[in-house]
C-alpha positions in Angstrom: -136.8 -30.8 28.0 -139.2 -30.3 30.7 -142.5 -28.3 29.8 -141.7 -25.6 32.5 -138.1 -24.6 31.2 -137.2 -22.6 28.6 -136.3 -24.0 25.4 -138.5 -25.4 22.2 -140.4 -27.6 24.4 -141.1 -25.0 27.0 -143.2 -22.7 24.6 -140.7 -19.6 25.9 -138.7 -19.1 22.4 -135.1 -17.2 23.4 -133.3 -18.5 20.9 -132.5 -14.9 19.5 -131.6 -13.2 23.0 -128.3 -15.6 22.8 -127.3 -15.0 19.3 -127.4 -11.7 20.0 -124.5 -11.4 22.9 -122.6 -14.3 20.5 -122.7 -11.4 17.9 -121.5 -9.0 20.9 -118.5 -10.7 21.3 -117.2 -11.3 17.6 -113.7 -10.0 17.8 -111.4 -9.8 14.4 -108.5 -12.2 14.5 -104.8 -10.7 14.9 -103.7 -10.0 11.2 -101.0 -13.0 11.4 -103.7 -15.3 12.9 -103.9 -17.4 9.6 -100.8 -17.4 8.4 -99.6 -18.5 12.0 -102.2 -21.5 11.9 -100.7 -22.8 8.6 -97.4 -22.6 9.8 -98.2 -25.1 12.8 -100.0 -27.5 10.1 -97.6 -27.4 7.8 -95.2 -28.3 10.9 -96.9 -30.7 12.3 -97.4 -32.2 9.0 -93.7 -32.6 8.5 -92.9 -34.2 11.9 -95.7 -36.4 11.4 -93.9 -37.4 7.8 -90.7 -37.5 9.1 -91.7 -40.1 11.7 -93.8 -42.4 9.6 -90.5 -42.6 7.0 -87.8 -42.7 10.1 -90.3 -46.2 10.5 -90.6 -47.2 7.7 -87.2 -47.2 6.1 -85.3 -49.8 8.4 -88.0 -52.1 6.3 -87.3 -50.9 2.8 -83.7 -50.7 3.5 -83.8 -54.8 4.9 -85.6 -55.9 2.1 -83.4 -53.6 -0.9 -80.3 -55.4 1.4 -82.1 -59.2 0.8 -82.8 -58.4 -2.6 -79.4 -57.7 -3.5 -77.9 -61.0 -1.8 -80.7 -62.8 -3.5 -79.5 -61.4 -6.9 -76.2 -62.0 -6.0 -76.9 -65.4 -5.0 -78.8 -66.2 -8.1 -75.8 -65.2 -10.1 -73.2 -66.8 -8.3 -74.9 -70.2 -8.5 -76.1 -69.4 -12.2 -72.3 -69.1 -13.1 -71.2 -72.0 -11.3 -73.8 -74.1 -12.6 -73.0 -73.1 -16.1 -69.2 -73.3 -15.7 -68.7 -77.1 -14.9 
């Protein structure tokens, strides 16, 4: 800061002048404030769930659906192997 403004640098200290109208305008929040705030995390928390798994399962579902042909696989060719 300049050395003719206010400020710490200025020498003018009116650093309690501010805090002062802050502590004015303090207002209580509406009874149902916090209760209304965890209701939107909570809900936002569940769509952001519910997205991540609606991309995710396609994945898990292809690889549980190549695991089971790869099982089946191993023991079709296991019993024809063992049969002849």
């Amino acid at each position: 800061m300049s050395p003719d403004g206010p400020g710490p640098a200025g020498g003018e200290p009116e650093t309690s002048e501010p805090i002062r109208l802050l502590l004015e305008q303090e207002r209580e929040p509406a009874p149902g404030f916090a209760a209304r705030v965890r209701r939107r995390i909570h809900r936002r928390t569940a769509a952001g769930q519910l997205a991540s798994f609606s991309w995710h399962i396609p994945k898990l579902v292809l690889r549980e659906m190549g695991e089971i042909l790869r099982d089946l696989f191993t023991a079709l060719g296991g019993r024809r192997g063992s049969q002849l």
